[in-house]
PDB file as gemmi writes it, atoms N, CA and C in Angstrom:
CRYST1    1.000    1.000    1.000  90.00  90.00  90.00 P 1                      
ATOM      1  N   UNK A   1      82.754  67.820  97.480  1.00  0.00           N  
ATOM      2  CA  UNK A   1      83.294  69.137  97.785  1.00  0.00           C  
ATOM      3  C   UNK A   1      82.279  70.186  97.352  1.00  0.00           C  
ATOM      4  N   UNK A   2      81.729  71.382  98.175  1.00  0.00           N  
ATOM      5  CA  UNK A   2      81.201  72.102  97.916  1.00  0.00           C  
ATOM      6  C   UNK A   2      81.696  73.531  97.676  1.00  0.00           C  
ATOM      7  N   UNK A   3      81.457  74.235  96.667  1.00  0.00           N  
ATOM      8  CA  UNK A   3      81.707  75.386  96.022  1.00  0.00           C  
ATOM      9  C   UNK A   3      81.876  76.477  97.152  1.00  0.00           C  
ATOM     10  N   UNK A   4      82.779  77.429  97.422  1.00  0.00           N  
ATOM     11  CA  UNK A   4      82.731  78.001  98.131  1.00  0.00           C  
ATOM     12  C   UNK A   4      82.495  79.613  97.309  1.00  0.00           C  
ATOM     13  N   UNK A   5      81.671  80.617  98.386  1.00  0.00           N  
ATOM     14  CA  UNK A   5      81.327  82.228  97.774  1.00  0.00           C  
ATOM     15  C   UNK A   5      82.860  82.864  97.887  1.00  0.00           C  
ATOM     16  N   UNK A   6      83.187  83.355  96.994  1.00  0.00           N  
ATOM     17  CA  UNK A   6      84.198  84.453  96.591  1.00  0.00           C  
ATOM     18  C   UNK A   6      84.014  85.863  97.073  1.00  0.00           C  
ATOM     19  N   UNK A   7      84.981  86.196  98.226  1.00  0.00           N  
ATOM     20  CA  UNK A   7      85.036  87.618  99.052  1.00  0.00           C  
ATOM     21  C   UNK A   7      84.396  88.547  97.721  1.00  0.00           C  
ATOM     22  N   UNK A   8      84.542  89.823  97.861  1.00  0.00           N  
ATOM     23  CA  UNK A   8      84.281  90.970  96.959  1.00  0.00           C  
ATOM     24  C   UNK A   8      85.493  91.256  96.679  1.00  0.00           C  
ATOM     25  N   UNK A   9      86.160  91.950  95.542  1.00  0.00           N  
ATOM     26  CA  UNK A   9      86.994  92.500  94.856  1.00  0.00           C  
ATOM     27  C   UNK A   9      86.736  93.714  94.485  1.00  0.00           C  
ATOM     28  N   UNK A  10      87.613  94.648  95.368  1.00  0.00           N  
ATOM     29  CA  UNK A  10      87.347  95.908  95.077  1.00  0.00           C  
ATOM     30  C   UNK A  10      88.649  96.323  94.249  1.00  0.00           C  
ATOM     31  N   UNK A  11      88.626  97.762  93.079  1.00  0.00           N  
ATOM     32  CA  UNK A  11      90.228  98.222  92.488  1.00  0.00           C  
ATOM     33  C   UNK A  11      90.498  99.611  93.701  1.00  0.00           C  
ATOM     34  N   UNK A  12      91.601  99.027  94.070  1.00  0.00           N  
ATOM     35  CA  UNK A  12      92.406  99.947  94.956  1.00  0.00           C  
ATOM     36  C   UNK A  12      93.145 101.274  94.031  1.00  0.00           C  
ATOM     37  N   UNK A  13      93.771 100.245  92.602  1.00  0.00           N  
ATOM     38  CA  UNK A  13      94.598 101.005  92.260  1.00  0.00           C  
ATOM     39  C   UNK A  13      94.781 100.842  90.765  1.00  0.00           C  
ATOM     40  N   UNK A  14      95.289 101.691  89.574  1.00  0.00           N  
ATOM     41  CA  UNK A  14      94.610 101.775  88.147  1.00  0.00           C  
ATOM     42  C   UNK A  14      96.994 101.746  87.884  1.00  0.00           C  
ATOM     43  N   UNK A  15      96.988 101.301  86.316  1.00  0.00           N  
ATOM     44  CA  UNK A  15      98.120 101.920  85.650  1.00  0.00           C  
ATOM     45  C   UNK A  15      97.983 101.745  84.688  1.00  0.00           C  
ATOM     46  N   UNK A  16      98.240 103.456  84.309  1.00  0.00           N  
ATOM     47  CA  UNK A  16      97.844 103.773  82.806  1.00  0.00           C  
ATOM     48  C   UNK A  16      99.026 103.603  82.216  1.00  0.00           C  
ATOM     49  N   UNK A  17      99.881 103.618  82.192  1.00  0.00           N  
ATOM     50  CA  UNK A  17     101.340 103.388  81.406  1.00  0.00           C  
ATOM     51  C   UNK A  17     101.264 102.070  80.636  1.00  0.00           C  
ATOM     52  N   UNK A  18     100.895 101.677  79.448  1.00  0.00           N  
ATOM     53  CA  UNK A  18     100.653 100.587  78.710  1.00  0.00           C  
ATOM     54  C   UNK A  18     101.714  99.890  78.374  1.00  0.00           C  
ATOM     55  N   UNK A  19     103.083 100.400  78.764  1.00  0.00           N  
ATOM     56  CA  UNK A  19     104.076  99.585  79.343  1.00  0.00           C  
ATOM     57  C   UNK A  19     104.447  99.035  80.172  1.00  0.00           C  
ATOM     58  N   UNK A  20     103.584  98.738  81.308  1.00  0.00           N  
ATOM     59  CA  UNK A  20     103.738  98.738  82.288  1.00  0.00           C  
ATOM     60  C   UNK A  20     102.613  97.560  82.774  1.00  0.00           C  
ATOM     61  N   UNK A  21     103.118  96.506  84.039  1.00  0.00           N  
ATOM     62  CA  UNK A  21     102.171  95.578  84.544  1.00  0.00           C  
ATOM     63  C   UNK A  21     102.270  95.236  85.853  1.00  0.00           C  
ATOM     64  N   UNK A  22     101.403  94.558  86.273  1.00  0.00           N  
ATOM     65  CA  UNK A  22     101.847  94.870  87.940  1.00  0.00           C  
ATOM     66  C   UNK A  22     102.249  92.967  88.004  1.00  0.00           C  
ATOM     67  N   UNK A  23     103.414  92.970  88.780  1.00  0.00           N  
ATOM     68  CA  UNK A  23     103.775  91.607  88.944  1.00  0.00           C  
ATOM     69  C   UNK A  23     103.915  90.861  90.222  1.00  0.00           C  
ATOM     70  N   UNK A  24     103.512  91.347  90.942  1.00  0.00           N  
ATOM     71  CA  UNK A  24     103.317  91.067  92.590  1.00  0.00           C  
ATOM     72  C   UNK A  24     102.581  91.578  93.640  1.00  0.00           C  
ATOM     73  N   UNK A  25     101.701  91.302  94.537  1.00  0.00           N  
ATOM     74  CA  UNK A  25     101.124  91.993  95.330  1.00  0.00           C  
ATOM     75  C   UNK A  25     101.360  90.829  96.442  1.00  0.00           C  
ATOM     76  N   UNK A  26     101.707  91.641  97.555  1.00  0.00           N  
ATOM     77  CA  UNK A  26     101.687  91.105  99.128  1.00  0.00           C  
ATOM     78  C   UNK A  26     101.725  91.660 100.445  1.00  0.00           C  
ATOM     79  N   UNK A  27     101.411  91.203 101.351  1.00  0.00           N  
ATOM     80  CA  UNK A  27     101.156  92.256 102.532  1.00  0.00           C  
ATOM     81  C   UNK A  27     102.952  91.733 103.442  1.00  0.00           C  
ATOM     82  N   UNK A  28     103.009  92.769 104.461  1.00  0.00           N  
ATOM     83  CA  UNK A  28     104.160  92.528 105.029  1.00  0.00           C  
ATOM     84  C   UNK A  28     103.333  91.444 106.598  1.00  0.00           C  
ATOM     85  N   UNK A  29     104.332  91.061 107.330  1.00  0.00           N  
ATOM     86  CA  UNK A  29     104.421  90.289 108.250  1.00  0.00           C  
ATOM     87  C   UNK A  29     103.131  90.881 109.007  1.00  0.00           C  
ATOM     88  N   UNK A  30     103.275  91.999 109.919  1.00  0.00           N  
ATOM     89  CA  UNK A  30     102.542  92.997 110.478  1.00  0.00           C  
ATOM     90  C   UNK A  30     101.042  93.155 110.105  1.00  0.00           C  
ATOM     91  N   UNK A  31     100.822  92.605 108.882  1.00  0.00           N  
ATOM     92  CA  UNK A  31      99.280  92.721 107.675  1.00  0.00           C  
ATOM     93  C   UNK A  31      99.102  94.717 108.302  1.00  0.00           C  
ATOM     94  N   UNK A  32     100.784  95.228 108.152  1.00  0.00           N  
ATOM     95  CA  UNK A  32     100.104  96.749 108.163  1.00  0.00           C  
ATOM     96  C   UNK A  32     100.373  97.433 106.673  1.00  0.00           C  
ATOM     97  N   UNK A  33     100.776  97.267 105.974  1.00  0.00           N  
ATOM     98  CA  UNK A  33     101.349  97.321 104.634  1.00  0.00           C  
ATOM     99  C   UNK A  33     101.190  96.817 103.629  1.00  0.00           C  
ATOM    100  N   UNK A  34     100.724  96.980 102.570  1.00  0.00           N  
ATOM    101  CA  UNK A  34     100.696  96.140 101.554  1.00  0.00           C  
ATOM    102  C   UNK A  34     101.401  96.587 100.424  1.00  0.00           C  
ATOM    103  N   UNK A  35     102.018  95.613  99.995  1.00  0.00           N  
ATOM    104  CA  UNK A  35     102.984  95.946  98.729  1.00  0.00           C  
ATOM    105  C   UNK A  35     102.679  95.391  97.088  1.00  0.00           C  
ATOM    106  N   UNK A  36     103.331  96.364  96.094  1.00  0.00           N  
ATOM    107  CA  UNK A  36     103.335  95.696  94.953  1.00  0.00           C  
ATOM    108  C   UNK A  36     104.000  96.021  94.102  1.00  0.00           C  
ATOM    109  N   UNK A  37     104.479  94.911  93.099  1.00  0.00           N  
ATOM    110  CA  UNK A  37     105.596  95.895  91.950  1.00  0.00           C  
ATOM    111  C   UNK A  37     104.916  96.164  90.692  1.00  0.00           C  
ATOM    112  N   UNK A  38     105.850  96.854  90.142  1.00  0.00           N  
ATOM    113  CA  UNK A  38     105.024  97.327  88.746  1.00  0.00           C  
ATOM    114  C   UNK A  38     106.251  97.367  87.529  1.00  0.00           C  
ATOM    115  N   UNK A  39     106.147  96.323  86.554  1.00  0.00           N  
ATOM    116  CA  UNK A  39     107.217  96.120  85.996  1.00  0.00           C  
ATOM    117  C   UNK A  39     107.035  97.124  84.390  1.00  0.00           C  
ATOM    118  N   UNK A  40     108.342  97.459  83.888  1.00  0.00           N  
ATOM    119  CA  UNK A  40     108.164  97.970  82.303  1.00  0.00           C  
ATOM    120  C   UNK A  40     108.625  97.090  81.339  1.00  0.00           C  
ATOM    121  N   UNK A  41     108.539  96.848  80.528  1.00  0.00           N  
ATOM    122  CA  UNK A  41     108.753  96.174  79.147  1.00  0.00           C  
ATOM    123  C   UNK A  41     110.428  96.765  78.691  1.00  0.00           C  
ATOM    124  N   UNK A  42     111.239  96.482  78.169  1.00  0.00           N  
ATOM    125  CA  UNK A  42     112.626  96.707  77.875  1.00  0.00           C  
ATOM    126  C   UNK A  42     113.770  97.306  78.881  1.00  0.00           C  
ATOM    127  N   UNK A  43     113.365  96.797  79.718  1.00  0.00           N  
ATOM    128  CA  UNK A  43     114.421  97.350  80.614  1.00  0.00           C  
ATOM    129  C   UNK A  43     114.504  98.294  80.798  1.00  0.00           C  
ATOM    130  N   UNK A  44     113.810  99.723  80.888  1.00  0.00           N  
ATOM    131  CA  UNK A  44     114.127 100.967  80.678  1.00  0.00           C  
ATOM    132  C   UNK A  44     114.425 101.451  81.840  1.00  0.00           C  
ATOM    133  N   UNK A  45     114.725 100.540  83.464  1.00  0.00           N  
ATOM    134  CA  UNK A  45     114.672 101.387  84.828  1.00  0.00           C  
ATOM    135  C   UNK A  45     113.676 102.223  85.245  1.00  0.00           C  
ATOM    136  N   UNK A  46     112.235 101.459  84.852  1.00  0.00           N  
ATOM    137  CA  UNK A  46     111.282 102.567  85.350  1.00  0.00           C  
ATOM    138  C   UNK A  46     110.553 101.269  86.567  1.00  0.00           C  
ATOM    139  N   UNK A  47     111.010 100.392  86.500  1.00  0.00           N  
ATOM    140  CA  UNK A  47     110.472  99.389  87.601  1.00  0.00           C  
ATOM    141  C   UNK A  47     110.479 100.152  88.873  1.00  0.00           C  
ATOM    142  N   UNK A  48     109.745  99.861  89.604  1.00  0.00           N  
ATOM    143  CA  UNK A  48     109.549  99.870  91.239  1.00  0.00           C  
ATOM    144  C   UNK A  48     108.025  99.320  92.167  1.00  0.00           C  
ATOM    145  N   UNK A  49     108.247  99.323  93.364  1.00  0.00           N  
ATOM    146  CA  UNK A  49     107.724  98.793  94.322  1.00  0.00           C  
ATOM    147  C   UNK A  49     107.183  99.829  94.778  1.00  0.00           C  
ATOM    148  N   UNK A  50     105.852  99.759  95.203  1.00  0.00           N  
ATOM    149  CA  UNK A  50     104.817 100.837  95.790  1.00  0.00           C  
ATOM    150  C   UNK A  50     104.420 100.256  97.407  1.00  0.00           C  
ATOM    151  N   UNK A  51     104.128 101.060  98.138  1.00  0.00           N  
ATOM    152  CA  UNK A  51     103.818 100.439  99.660  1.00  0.00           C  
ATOM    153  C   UNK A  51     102.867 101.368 100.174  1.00  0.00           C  
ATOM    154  N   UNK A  52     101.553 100.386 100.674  1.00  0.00           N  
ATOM    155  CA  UNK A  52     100.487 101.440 101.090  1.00  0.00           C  
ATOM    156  C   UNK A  52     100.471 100.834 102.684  1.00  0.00           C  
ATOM    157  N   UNK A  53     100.176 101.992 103.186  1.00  0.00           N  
ATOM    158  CA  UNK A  53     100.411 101.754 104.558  1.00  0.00           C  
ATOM    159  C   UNK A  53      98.567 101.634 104.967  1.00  0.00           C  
ATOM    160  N   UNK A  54      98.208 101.149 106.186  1.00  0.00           N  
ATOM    161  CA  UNK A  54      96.780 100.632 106.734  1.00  0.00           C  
ATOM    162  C   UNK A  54      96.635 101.891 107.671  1.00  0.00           C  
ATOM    163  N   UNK A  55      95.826 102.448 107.451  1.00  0.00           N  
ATOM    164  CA  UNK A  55      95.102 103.489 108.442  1.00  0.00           C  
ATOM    165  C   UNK A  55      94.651 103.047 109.454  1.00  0.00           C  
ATOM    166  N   UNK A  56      95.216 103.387 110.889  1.00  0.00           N  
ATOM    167  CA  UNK A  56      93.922 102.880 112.001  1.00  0.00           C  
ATOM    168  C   UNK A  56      92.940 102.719 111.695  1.00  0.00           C  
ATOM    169  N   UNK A  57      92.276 102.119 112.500  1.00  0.00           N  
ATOM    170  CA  UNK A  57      90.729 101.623 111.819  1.00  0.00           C  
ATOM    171  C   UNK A  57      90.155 100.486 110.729  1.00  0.00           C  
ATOM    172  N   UNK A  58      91.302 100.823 109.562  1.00  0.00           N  
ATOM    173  CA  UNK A  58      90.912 100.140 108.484  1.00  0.00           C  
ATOM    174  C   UNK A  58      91.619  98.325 108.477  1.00  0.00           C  
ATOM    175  N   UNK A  59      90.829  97.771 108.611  1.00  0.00           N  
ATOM    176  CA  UNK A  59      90.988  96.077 108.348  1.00  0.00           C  
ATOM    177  C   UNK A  59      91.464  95.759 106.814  1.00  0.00           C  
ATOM    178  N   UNK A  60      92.858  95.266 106.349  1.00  0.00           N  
ATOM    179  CA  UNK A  60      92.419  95.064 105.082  1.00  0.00           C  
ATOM    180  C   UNK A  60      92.202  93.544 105.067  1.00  0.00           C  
ATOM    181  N   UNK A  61      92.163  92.660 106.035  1.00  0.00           N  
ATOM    182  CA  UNK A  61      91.405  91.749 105.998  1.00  0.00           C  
ATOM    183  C   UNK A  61      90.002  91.659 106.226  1.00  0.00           C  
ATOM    184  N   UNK A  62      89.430  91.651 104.896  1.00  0.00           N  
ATOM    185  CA  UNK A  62      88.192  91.711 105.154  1.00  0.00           C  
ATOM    186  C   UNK A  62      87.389  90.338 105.137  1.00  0.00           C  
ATOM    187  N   UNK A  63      88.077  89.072 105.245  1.00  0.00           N  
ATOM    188  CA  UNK A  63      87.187  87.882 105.332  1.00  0.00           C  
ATOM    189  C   UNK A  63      87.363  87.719 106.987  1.00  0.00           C  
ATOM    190  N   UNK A  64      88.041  88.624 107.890  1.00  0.00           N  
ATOM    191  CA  UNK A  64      87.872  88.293 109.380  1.00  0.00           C  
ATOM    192  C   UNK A  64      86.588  89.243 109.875  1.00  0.00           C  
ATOM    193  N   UNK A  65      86.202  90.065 108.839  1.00  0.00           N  
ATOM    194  CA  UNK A  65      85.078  90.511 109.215  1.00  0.00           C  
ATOM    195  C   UNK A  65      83.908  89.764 109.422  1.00  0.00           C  
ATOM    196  N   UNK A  66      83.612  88.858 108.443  1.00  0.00           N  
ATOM    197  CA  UNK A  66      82.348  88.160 107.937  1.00  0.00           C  
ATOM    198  C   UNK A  66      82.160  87.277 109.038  1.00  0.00           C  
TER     199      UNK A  66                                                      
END                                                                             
């Protein structure tokens, strides 16, 4: 088996809340959306789900580029 090269990893997105962690990332059916949650530590109801939508133009598959 030979080693395969690893796409690039770019940061889309930062959270400064040190309570806070991100626990999911996934794209919807469509690959027009991508989603992710962001959880808090004690239950405090500050959880939620963020959704970035794909700009015409922009591929976020970028290994169909290569």
């Amino acid at each position: 088996m030979t080693a395969a090269q690893a796409l690039p990893v770019q940061r889309f997105f930062s959270i400064t809340d040190c309570n806070a962690e991100p626990t999911g990332l996934y794209m919807s059916i469509s690959n027009k959306t991508l989603f992710f949650d962001i959880q808090h530590r004690g239950g405090d109801g500050a959880d939620l789900s963020v959704a970035i939508q794909r700009l015409s133009g922009v591929d976020f598959n970028v290994a169909s580029k290569r």
